[in-house]
N, C-alpha and C positions, 0 to 999 in steps of 0.2 A: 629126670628122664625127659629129653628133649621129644617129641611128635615125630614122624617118621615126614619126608616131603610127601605133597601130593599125591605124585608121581611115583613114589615108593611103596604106598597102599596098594595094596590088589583089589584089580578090578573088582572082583565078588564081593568085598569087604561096603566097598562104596557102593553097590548096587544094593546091597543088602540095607545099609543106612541109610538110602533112595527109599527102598520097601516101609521102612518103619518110622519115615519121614510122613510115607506116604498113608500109611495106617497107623499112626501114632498110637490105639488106642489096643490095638491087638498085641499080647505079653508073648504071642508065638512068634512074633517077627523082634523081639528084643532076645528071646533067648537064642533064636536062629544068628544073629545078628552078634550076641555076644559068643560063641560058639567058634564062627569064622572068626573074631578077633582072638580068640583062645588057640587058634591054628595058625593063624598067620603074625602072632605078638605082636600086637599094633594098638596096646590100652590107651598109651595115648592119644593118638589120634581120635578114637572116639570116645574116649572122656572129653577132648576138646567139641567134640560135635554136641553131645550132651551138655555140658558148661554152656552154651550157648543157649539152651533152652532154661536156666539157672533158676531156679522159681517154682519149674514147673514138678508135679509130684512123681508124675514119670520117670521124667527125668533124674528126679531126685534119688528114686530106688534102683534105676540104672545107673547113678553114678557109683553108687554105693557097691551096688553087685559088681561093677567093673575093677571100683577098688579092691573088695575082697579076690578074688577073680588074679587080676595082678598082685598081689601078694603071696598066694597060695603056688602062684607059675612061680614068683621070683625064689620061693622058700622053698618049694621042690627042685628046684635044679641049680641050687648053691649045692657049691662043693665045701666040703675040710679046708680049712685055711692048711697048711702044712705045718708039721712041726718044725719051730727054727731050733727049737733048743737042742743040743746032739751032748748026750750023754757023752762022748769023749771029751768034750769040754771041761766036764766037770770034773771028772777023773784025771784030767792033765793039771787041772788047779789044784787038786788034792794031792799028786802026789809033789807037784813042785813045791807045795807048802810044806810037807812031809820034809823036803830035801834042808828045804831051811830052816826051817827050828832046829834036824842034824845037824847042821854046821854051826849054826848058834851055841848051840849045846853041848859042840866040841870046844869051840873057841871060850866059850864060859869056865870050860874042865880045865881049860888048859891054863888059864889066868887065874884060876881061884884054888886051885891045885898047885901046893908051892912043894917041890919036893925035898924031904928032910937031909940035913946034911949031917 
């Protein structure tokens, strides 16, 4: 999953990771912070802003909860793939096989069926 540009992110999202830049130490401005990204779908962008702190234990539990976080979005709003396989398919194979062993089975009758004279 590629990062969103800059310029793509909403404002509040950057301002928010301004806030928790700027109180790094308070867990209210990370959950504030991962919330907006939970609204505006932007994990990567600040998994990238976190990756950058890479080390740090903060950082670390935020990256974690972002991963789960995008998982749990990406698992809820997958759809059914659709079904390809279409039941008349199979039924047109079966009876065109049907057709041919008949005619097999005539053509058999008919060669090994000698009639008496």
């Amino acid at each position: 999953m590629q990062a969103p540009a800059p310029e793509a992110v909403p404002e509040a999202v950057i301002f928010a990771w301004d806030q928790v830049v700027a109180h790094w130490d308070e867990p209210k401005r990370h959950e504030s912070l991962l919330g907006l990204v939970a609204t505006y779908n932007c994990y990567a962008w600040v998994a990238g802003r976190y990756r950058e702190r890479a080390g740090d234990p903060i950082a670390e539990l935020q990256l974690d909860r972002i991963r789960k976080a995008a998982t749990f979005a990406l698992l809820a709003t997958a759809s059914k793939r659709p079904d390809t396989t279409k039941p008349g398919g199979r039924i047109a194979v079966l009876v065109l096989l049907l057709i041919v062993c008949a005619v097999c089975g005539v053509f058999l009758y008919g060669k090994l069926h000698v009639p008496s004279t």
